[in-house]
NUSE-845875 format. One line per 2 residues: number of its first residue (from 1); their letters; for each residue x, y, z of N, C-alpha, C. Coordinates in nm, 4 decimals. Each point is the difference from the previous one (the first is absolute). Example, Ala and Ser with C-alpha at 12.3 -4.5 7.8 and 13.67 -1.06 7.14 Angstrom:
<pts>
1> AS> 1.3190,-0.5690,0.7800,-0.0890,0.1190,0.0000,0.0900,0.1200,0.0000  -0.0350,0.1050,-0.0720,0.0820,0.1190,0.0060,-0.0770,0.1090,0.0730
</pts>
This chain:
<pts>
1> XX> 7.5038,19.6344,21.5237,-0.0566,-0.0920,-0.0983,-0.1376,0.0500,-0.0420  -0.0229,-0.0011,-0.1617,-0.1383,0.0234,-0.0276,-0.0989,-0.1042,0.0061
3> XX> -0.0998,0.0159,0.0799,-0.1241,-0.0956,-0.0468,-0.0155,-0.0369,-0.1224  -0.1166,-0.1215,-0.0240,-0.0149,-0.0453,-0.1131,-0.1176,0.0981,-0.0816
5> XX> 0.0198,0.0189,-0.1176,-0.1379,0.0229,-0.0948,-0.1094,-0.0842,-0.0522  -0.0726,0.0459,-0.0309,-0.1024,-0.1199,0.0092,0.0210,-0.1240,-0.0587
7> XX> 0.0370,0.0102,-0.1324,0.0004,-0.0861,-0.0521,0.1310,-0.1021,0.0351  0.0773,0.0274,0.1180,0.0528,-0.0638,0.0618,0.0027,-0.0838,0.1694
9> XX> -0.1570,-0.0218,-0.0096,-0.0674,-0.0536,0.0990,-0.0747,-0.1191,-0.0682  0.0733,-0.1656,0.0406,-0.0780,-0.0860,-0.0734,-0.1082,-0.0925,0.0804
11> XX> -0.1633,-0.0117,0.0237,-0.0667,-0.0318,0.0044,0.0247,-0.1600,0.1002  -0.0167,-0.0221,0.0971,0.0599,-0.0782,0.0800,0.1214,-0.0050,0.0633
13> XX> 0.1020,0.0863,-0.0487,0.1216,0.0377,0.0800,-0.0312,0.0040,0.1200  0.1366,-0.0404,0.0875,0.0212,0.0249,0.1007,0.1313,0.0671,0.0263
15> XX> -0.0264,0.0689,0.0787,0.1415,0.1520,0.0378,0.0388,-0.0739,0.1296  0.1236,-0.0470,0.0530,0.0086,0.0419,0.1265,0.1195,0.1193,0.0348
17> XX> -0.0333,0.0559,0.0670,0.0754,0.1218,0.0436,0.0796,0.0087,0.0928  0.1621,0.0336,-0.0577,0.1016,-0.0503,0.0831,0.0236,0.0650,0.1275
19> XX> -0.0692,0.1973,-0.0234,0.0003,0.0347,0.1199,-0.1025,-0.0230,0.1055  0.0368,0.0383,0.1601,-0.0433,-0.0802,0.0974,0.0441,0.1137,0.0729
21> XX> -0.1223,-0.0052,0.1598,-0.0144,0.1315,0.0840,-0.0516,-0.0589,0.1522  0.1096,0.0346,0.0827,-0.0258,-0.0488,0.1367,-0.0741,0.1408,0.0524
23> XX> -0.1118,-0.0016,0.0693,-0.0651,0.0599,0.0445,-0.0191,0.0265,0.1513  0.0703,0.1408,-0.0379,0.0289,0.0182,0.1973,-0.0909,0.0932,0.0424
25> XX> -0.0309,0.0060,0.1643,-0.0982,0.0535,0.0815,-0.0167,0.1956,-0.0384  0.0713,0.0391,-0.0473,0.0521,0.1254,-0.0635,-0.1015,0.0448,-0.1012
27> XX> 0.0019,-0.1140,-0.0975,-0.0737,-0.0282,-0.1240,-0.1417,-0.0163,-0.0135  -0.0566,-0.0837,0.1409,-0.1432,-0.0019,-0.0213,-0.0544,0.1431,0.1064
29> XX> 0.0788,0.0376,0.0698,-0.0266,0.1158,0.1356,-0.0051,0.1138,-0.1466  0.1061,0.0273,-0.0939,-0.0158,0.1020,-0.0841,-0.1718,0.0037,-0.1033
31> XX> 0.0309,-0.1444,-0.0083,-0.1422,-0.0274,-0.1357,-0.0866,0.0427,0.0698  -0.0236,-0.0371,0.1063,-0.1926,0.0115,0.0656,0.0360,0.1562,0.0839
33> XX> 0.1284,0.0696,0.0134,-0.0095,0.1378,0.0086,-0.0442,0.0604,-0.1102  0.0521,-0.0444,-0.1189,-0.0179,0.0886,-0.1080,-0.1413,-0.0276,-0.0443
35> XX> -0.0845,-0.0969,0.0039,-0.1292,-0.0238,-0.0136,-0.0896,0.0162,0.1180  -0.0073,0.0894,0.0590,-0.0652,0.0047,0.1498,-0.0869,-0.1146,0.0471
37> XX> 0.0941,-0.1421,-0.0335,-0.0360,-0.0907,0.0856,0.0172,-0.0587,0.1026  -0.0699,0.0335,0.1102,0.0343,-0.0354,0.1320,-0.0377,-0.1039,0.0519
39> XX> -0.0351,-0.1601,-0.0753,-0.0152,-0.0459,0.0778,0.0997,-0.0860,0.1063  -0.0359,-0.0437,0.0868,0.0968,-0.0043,0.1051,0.0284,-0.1649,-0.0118
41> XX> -0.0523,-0.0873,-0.1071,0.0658,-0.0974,-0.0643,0.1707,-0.0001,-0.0268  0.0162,0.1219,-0.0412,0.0876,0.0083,-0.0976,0.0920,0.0916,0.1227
43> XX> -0.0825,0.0349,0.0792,0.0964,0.1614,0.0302,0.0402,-0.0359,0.1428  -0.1275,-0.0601,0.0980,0.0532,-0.0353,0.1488,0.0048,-0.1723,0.0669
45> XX> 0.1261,0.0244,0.0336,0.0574,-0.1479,0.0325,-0.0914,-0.0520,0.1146  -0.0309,0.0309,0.1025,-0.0701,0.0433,0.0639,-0.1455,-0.1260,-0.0121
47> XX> -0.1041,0.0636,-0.0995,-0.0784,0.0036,-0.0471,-0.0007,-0.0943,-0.1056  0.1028,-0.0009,-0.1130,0.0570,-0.1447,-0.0823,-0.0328,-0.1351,0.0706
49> XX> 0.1069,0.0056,0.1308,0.0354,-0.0799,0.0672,-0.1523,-0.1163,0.0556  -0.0554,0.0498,-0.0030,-0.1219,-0.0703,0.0767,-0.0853,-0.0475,-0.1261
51> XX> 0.0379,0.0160,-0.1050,-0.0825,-0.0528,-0.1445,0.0426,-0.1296,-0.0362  -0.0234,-0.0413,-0.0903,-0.0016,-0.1651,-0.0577,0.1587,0.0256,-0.0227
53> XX> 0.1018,0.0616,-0.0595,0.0804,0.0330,-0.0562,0.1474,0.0344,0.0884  -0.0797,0.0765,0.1029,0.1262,-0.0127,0.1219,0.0619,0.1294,-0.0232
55> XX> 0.0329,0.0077,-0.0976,0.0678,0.1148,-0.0007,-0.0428,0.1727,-0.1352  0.0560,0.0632,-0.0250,-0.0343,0.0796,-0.0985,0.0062,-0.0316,-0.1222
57> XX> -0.1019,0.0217,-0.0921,0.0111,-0.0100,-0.1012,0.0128,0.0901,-0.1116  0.0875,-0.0261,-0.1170,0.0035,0.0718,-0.0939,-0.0947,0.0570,-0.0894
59> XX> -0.0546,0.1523,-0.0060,-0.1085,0.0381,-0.0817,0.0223,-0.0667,-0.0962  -0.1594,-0.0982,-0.0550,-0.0048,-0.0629,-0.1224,0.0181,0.0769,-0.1452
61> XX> -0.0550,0.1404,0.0496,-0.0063,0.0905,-0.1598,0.1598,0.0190,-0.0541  0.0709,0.0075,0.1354,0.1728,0.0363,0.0030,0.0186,-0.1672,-0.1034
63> XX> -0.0147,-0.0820,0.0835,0.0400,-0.1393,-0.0303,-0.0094,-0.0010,-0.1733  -0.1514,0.0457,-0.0177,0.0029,-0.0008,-0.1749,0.0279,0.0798,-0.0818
65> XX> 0.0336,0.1439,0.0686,0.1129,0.0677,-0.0921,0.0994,-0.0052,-0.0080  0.1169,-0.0848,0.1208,0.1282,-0.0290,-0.0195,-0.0365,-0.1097,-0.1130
67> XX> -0.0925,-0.1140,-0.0096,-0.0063,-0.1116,-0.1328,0.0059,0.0749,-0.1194  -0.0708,0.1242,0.0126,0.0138,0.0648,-0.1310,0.1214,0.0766,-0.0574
69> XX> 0.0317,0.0904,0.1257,0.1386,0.0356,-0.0637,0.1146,-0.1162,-0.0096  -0.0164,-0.1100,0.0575,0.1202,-0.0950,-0.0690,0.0206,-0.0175,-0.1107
71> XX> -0.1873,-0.0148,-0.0555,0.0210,-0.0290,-0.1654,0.0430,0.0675,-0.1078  -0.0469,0.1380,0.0699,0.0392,0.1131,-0.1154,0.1154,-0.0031,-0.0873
73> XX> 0.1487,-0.0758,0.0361,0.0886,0.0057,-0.0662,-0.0450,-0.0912,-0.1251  0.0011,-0.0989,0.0535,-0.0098,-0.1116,-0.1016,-0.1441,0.0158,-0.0987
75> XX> -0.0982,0.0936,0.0375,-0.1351,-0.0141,-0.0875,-0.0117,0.1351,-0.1042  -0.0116,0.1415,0.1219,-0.0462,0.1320,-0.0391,0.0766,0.0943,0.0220
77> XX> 0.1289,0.0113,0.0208,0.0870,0.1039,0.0213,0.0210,0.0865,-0.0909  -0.0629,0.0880,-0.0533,0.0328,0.0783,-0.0650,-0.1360,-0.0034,-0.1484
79> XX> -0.0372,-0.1161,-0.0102,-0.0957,-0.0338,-0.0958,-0.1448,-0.0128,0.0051  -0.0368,0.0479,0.1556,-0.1271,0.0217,-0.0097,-0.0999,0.1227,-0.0049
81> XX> -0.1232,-0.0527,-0.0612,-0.0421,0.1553,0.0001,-0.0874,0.0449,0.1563  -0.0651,-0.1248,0.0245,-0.1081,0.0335,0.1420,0.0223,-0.1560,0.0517
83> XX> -0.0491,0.0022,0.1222,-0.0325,-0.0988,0.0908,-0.1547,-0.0270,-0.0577  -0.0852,-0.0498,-0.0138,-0.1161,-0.0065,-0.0394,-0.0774,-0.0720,0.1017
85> XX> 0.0305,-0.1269,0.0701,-0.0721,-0.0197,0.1021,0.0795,-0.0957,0.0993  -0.0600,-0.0581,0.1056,0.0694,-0.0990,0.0855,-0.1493,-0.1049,0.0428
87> XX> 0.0316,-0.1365,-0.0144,-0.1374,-0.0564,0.0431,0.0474,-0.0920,0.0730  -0.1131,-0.0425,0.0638,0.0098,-0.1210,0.0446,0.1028,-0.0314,0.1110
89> XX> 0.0751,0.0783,0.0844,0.0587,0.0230,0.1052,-0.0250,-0.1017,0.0980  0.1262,-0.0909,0.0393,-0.0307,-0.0749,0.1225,0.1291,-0.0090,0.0542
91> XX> -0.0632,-0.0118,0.1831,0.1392,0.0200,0.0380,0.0117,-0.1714,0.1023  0.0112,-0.1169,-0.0635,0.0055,-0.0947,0.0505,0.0695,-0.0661,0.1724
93> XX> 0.1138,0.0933,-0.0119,0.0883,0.0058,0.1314,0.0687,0.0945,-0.0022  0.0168,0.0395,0.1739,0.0561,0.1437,0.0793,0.1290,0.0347,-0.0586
95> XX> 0.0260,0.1319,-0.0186,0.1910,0.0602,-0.0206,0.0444,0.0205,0.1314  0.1321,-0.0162,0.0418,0.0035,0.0838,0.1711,0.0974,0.0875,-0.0344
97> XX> 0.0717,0.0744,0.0496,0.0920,0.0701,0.0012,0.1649,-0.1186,0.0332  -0.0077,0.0389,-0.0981,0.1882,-0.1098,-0.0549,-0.0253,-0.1230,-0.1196
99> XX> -0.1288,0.0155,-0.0257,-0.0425,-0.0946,-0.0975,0.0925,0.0530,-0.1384  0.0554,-0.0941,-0.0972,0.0066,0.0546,-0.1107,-0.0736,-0.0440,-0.1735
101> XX> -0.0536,0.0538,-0.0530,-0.0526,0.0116,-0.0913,0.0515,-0.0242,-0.1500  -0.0674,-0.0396,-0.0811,0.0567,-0.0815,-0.1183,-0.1599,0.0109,-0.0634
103> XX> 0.0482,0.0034,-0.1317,-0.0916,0.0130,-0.1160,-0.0016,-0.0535,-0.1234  -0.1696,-0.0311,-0.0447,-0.0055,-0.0961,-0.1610,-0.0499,0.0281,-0.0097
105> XX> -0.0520,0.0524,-0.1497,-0.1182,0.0722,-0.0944,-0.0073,-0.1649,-0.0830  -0.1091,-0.0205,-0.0203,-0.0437,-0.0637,-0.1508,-0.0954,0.0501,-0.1020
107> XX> -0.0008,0.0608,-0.0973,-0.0069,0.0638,-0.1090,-0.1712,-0.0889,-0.0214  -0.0959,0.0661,-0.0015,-0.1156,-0.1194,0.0252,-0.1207,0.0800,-0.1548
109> XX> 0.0312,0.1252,-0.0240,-0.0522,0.0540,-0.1120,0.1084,0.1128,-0.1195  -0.0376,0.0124,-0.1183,0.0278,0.0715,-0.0495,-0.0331,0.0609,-0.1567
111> XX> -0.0616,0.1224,-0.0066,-0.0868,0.0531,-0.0989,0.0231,0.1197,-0.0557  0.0148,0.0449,-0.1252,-0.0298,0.1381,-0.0479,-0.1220,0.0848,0.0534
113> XX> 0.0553,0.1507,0.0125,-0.1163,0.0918,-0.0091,-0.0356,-0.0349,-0.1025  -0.1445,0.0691,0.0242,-0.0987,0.0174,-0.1353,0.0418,0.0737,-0.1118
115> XX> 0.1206,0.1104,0.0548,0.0999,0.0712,-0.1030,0.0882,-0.0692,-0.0760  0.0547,-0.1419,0.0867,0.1368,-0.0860,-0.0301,0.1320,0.1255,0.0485
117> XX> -0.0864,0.1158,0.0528,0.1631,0.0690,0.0094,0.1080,-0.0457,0.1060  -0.1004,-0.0959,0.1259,0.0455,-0.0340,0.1302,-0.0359,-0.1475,0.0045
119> XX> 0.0565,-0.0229,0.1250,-0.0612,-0.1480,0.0301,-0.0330,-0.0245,0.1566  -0.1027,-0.0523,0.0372,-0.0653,-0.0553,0.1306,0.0911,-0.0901,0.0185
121> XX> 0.0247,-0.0540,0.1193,0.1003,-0.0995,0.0595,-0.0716,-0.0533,0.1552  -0.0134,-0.1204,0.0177,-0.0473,0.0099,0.1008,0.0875,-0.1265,0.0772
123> XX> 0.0440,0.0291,0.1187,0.0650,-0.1497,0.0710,-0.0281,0.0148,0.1202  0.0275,-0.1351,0.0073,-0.0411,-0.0458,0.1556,0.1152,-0.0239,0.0845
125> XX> 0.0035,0.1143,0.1219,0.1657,-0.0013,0.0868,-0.0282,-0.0347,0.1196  0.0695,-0.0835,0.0656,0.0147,-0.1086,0.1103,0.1191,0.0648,0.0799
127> XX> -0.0116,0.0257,0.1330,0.0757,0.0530,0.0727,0.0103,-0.1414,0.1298  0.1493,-0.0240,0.0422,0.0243,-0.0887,0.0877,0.1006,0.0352,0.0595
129> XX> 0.0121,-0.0437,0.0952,0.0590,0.0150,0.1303,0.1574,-0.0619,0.0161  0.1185,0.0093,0.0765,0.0730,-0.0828,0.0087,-0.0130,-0.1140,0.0104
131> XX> -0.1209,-0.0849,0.0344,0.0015,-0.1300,0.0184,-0.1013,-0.0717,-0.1388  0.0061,0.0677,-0.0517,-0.0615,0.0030,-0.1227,-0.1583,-0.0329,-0.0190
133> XX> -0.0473,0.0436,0.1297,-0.1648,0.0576,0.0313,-0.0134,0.0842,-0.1494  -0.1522,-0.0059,-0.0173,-0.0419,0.0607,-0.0731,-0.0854,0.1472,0.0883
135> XX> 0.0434,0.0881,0.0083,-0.0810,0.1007,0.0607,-0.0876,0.0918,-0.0322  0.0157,0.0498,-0.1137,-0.0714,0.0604,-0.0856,-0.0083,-0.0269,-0.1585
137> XX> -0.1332,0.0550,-0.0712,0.0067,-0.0659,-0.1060,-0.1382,0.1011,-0.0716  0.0253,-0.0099,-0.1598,-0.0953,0.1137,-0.0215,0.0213,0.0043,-0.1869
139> XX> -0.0956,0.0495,-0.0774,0.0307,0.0297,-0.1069,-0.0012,0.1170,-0.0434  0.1217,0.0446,-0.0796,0.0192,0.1623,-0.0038,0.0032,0.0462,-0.1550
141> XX> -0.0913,0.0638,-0.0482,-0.0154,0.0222,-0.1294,0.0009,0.1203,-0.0864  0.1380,0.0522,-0.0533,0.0923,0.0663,-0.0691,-0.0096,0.0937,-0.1530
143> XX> -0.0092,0.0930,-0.0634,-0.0486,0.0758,-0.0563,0.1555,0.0265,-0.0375  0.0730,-0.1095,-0.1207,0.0961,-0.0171,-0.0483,0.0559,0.0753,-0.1425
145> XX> 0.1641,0.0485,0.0334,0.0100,0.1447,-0.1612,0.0276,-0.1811,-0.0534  -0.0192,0.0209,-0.1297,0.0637,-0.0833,-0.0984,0.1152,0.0277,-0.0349
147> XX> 0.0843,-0.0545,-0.0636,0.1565,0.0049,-0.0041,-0.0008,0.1072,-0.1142  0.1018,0.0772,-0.0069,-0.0020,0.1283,-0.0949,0.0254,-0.0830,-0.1614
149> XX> -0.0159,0.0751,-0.0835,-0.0141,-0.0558,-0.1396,0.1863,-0.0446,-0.0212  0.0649,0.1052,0.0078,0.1256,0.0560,-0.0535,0.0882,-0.1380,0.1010
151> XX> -0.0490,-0.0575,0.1596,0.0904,-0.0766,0.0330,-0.0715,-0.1577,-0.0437  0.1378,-0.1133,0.0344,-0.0026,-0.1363,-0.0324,0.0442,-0.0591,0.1258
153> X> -0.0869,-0.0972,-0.0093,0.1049,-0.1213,0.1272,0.0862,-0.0679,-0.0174
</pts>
């Protein structure tokens, strides 16, 4: 499926996104390998165990790039030009390993370049949990192709 073009992002929308990602011990042991993050939050049970939390927790940075690649189908697949920024990042409550994940963008800006050749897009995506916790949450703002001349919706 192609993402949307800009001018097919409407200004208060809300996306929810049908795909969904159970997150196993595999998944966060790979992320904080591949980011040489060791902390032992995430990595030793051990050491988890004696925290507020009890057990290990899921790297938060992992947590908000699985929110992001959920959206990609439904927002930027294929139609964007850059990531432009991420703000405002909060991670309200823990992921563990078997948690599964679910995603909503709401469409919170949207503007021409100064060219009009592109369009800025900016939404706000909410990541929750199987129990429908809110866990992460953030606004991610998009550097959008405009729809080609030659196609129609």
């Amino acid at each position: 499926m192609v993402g949307r073009y800009y001018e097919e992002f409407t200004e208060g929308e809300r996306i929810e996104h049908e795909k969904r990602r159970t997150i196993s011990e595999a998944d966060n042991q790979r992320f904080c390998d591949m980011t040489m993050n060791q902390q032992p939050l995430h990595l030793d049970g051990e050491f988890a165990a004696d925290t507020e939390f009890g057990e290990r927790v899921v790297n938060g940075l992992y947590t908000m790039s699985l929110a992001v690649g959920l959206t990609i189908p439904d927002t930027t697949d294929g139609t964007i030009v850059a990531n432009l920024s991420y703000d405002d990042v909060t991670h309200p409550a823990p992921v563990f390993h078997g948690d599964t994940l679910r995603a909503a963008s709401t469409v919170t800006g949207t503007r021409e370049t100064s060219d009009g050749a592109r369009g800025v897009v900016t939404m706000h995506v909410e990541a929750f949990n199987q129990h429908d916790d809110l866990v992460c949450s953030f606004d991610r703002t998009v550097l959008s192709e405009k729809r080609p001349e030659s196609s129609t919706v």
